[in-house]
C-alpha positions in Angstrom: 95.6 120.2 132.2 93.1 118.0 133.9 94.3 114.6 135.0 92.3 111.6 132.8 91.4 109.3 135.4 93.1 105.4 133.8 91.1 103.6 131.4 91.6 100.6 134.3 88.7 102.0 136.3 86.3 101.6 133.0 84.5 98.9 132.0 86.3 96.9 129.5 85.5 97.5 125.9 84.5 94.4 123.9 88.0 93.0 121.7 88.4 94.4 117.8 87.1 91.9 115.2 88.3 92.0 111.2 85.0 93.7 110.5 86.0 97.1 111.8 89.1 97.4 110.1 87.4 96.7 106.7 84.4 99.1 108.0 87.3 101.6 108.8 89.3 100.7 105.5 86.2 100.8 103.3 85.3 104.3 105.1 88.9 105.9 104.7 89.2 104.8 101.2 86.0 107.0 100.4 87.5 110.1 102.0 91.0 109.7 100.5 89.6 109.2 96.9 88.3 112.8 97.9 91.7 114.1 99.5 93.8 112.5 96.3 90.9 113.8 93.6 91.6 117.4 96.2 95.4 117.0 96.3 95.6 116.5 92.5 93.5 119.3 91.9 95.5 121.9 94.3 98.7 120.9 92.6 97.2 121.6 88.8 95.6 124.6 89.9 99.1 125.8 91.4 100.4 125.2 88.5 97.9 126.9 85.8 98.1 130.0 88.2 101.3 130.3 88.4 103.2 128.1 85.8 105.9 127.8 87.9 107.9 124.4 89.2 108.9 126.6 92.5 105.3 127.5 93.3 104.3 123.6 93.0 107.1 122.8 95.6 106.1 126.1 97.7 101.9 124.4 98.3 103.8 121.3 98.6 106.2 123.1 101.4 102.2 123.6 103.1 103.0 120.5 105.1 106.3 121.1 106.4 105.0 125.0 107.9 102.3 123.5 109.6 103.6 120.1 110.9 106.6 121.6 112.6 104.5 123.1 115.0 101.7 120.5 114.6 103.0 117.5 115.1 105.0 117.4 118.9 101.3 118.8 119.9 99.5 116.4 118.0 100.9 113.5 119.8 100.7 114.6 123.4 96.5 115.9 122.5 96.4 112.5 121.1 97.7 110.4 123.8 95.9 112.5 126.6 92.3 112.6 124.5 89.4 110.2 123.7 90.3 109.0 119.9 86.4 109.2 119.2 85.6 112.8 120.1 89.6 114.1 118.6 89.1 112.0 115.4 85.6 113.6 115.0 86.6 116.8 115.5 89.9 116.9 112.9 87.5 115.8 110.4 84.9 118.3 110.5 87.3 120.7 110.5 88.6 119.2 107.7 85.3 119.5 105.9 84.9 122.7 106.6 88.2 123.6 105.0 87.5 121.8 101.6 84.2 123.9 101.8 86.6 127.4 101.9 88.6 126.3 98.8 85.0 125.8 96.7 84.0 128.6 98.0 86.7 130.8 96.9 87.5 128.9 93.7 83.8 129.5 92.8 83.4 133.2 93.4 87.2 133.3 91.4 89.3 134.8 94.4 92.1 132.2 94.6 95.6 133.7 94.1 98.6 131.6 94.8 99.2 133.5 98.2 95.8 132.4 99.5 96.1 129.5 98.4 99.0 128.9 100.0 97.7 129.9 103.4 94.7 127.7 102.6 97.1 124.7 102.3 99.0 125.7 105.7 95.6 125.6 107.3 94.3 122.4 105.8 98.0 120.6 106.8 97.3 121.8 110.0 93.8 120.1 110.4 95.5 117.0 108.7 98.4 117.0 111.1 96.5 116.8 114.2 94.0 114.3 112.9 97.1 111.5 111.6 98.4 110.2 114.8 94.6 109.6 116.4 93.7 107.9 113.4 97.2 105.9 113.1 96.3 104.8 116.8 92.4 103.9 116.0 93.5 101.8 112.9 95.9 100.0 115.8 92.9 99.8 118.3 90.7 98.3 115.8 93.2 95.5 114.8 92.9 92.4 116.7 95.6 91.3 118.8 99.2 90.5 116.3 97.9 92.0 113.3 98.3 95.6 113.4 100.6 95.8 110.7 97.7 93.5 108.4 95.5 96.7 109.5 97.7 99.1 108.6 98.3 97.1 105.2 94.8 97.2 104.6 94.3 100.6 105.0 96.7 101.1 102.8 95.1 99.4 100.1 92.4 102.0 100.9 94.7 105.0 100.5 96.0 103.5 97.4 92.7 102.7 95.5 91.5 106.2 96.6 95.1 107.1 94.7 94.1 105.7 92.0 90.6 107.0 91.4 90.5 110.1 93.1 93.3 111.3 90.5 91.0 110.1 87.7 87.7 111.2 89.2 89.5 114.5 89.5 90.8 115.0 85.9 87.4 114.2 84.8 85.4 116.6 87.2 88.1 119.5 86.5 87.3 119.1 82.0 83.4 118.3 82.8 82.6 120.4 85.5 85.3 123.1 86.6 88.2 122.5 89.1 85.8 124.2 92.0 83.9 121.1 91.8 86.7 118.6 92.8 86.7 120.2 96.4 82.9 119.7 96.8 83.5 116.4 96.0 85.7 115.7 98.4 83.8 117.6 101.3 80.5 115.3 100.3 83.4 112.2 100.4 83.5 112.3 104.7 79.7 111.5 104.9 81.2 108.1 105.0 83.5 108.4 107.4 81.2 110.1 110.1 78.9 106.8 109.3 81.8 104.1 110.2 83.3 106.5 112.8 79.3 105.6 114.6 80.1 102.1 113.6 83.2 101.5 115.6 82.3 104.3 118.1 82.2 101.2 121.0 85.6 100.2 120.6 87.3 103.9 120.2 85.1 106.2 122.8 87.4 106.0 125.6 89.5 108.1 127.9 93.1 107.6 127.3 95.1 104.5 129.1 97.2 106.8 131.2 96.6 109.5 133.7 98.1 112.4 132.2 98.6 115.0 135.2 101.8 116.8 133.4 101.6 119.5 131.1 101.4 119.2 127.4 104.9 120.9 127.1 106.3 118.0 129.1 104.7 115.8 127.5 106.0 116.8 124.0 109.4 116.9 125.4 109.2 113.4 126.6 108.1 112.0 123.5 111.4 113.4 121.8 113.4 112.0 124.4 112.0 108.8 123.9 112.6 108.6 120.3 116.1 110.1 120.8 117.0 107.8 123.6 115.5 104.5 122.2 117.7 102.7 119.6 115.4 100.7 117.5 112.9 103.9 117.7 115.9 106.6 116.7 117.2 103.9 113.6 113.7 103.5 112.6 113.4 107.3 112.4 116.8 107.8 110.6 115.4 105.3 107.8 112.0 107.1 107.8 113.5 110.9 107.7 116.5 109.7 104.9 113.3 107.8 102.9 110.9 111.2 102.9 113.6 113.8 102.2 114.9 112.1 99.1 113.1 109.5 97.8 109.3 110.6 98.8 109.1 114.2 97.4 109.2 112.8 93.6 104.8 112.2 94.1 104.5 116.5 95.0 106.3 117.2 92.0 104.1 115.5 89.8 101.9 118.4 88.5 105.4 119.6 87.2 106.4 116.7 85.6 103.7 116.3 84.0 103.0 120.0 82.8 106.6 120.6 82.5 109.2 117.4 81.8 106.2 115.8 80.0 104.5 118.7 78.3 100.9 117.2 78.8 98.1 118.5 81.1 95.6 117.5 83.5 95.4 114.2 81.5 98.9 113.2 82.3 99.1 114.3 85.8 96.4 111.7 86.5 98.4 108.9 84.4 101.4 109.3 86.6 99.1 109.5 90.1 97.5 106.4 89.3 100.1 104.8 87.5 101.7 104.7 91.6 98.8 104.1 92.7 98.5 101.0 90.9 102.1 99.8 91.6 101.4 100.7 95.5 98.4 98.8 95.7 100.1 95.5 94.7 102.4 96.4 97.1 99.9 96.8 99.8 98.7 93.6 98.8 102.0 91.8 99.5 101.9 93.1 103.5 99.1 91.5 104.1 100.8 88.7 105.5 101.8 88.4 109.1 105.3 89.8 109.7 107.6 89.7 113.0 109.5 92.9 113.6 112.7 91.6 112.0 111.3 90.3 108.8 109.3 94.4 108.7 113.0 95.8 109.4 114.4 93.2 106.3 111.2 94.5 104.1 111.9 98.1 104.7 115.0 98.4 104.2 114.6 96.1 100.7 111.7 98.2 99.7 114.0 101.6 100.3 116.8 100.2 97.7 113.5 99.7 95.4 112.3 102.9 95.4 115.7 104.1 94.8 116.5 102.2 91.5 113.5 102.6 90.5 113.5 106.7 90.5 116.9 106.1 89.0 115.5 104.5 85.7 112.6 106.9 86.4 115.2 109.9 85.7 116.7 108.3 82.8 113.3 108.0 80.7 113.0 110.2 77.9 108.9 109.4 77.2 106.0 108.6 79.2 106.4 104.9 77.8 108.9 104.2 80.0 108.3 106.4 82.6 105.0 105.4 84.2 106.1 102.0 85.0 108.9 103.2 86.9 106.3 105.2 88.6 104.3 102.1 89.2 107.4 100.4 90.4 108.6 103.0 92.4 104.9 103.3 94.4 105.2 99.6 94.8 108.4 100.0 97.0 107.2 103.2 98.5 104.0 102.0 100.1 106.1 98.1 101.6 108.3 100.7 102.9 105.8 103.0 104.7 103.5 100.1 105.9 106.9 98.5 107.2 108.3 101.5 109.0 104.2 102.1 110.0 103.9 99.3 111.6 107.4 99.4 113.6 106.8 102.4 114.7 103.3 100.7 116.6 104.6 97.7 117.9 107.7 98.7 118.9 106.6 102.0 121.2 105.2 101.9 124.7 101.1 102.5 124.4 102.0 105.4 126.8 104.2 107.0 124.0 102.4 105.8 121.1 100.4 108.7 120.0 103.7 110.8 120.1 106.0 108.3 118.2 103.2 108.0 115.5 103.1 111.8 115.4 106.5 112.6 115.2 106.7 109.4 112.4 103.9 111.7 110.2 106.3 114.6 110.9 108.8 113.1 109.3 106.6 111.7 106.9 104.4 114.8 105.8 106.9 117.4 106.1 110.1 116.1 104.8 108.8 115.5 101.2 107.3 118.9 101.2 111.1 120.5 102.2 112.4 118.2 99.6 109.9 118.6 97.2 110.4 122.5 97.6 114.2 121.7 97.0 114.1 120.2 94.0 111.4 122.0 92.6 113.8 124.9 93.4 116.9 123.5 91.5 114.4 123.0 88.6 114.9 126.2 87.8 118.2 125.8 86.5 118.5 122.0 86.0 116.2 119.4 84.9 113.7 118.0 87.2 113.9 114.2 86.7 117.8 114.6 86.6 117.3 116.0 90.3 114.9 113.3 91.4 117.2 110.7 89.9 120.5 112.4 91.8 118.2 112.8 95.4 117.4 108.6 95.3 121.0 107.7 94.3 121.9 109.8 97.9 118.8 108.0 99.6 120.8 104.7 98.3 124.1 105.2 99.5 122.4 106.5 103.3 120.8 102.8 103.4 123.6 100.7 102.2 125.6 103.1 105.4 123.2 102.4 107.7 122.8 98.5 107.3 125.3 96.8 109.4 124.0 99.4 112.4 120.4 98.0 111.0 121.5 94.2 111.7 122.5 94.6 114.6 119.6 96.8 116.4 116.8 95.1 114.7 118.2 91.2 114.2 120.2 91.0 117.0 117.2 91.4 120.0 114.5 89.3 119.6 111.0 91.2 118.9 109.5 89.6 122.6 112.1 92.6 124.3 110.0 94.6 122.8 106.3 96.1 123.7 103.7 94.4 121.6 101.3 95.6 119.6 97.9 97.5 121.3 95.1 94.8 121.3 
């Protein structure tokens, strides 16, 4: 690889304002509204094709084939490129993905087995794109309020979770399922716009020569995870959190075709029903937290989302089922933003881009295995009995890993620590 001469020896870019996180916010929460509307509309179609619990978990399983091999390479590109030109790359690539899936929905060629490959390839796109534009949210925050920029974009994801189900279950009765992956292809125009917008403060070189190769590179960043405590217990939390207690959102087209005996109708009640519940959450982390206080939240918001899938697994009708939901996608999104934003400010800016990559391993594929697990066991025993049994595990794991939790996080003070990137 070529060596990427240090951002030092550039002029200095002008210091982030509010503005372009909420241009960047305002611009993500269009595309996602596309990706959830997309996401809802590749699990339903899963499911009319194949009418199978296993097959739902198997698209769902997309994540984890791609982001194994994705992800350690993800981070190194990421650290060694210029955010701008990688960012704008993913997403075209992206587009041109969602334009496939209309394509072959349209001329009636989808199968489950394409489809399948169709989901390994758009995971693939989507894995390499997260970490850059984890690290351009952090570049765009201004100094100490990284984790208010990852809260706000997270309000974004969780509108677009909201309304892109909805949007979706009303394109796929009024104009045929094909016309849910259009919409989300026509959804980037608005990201391309604000990615022009902020292009001044994200068109760089990287801060680091990087003279090594990639391979050494990904190796380093999995030594640094492995060798740094805060970063390793942060990871434990994040991998414990996404096997057991994450996967319950993938198996939604199931429950609701299958537990709940509705349709397309019902899979958008329980979408939005935690998207509503994770946007109030989202709210909450607005407010300005030091590290310890994020390590109190997450860890608070991970026995959350545990009772809540408990009662979830317990509820006999839909009455009492989508506000567990709601509760449930409450704690789920003040636990991501928490462990999000720990994951930032505590890394080196050297490392960053493969901590945040690894963290979306975690975070992308580890619901998928689970979701494919359960979905798996479905077969014999009852879905929500499984989901309820995987968050009473994830439970007992955090009330282990507590007193090891006290002592890493609330016994150093945060300034040991490298800061967030200004």
């Amino acid at each position: 690889m070529t060596a990427i001469p240090d951002d030092s020896l550039a002029a200095p870019r002008p210091a982030p304002r509010n503005r372009n996180v909420i241009v960047f916010s305002i611009a993500q929460c269009a595309s996602f509204t596309g990706a959830w509307g997309q996401k809802t509309a590749v699990g339903w179609l899963t499911w009319e094709l194949t009418q199978s619990p296993a097959w739902v978990g198997a698209v769902a399983l997309s994540d984890l084939i791609a982001a194994f091999w994705v992800a350690p390479l993800a981070g190194a590109v990421a650290d060694r490129s210029n955010p701008y030109r990688l960012i704008w790359l993913t997403q075209t690539l992206t587009v041109v993905n969602c334009c496939v899936l209309w394509f072959l929905v349209a001329a009636g060629l989808v199968s489950p087995w394409p489809l399948l490959a169709w989901a390994v390839a758009d995971a693939t796109f989507q894995g390499f794109n997260q970490p850059v534009r984890m690290m351009v949210t952090g570049t765009l925050a201004p100094e100490g309020r990284v984790s208010q920029a990852i809260a706000a974009n997270s309000i974004a994801v969780n509108v677009a979770r909201t309304a892109g189900p909805a949007i979706a279950g009303l394109l796929i009765v009024r104009s045929g399922i094909e016309s849910v992956f259009l919409f989300n292809a026509l959804s980037f125009a608005v990201v391309f716009a604000a990615l022009l917008h902020v292009r001044r403060w994200i068109d760089h070189p990287p801060p680091a020569v990087r003279a090594a190769r990639l391979s050494g590179d990904v190796l380093a960043g999995f030594r640094y995870i492995r060798t740094e405590p805060p970063i390793a217990m942060l990871f434990v939390l994040t991998l414990s959190f996404s096997l057991l207690a994450r996967p319950f959102t993938e198996l939604f087209p199931a429950l609701a075709g299958g537990s709940f005996g509705g349709g397309p109708q019902m899979l958008a009640m329980l979408m939005s029903a935690q998207g509503l519940g994770a946007f109030v959450g989202a709210s909450w982390m607005l407010r300005r937290q030091s590290t310890p206080a994020l390590a109190r939240t997450s860890y608070a918001a991970a026995l959350g989302i545990a009772a809540a899938l408990v009662v979830f697994a317990l509820a006999q009708s839909a009455l009492f089922a989508l506000p567990a939901i709601a509760v449930a996608g409450l704690f789920h999104v003040v636990c991501n933003i928490a462990m999000q934003s720990m994951a930032q400010s505590l890394s080196l800016a050297a490392m960053r881009g493969r901590v945040l990559a690894l963290y979306t391993l975690v975070f992308r594929a580890a619901p998928a295995l689970g979701a494919f697990v359960l979905g798996w066991l479905a077969e014999w025993f009852d879905l929500q009995t499984m989901i309820g049994i995987a968050a009473g595990l994830f439970a007992m794991i955090v009330c282990a890993a507590l007193p090891a939790a006290r002592r890493i996080y609330l016994g150093k003070p945060a300034s040991n620590r490298q800061g967030p990137p200004g």
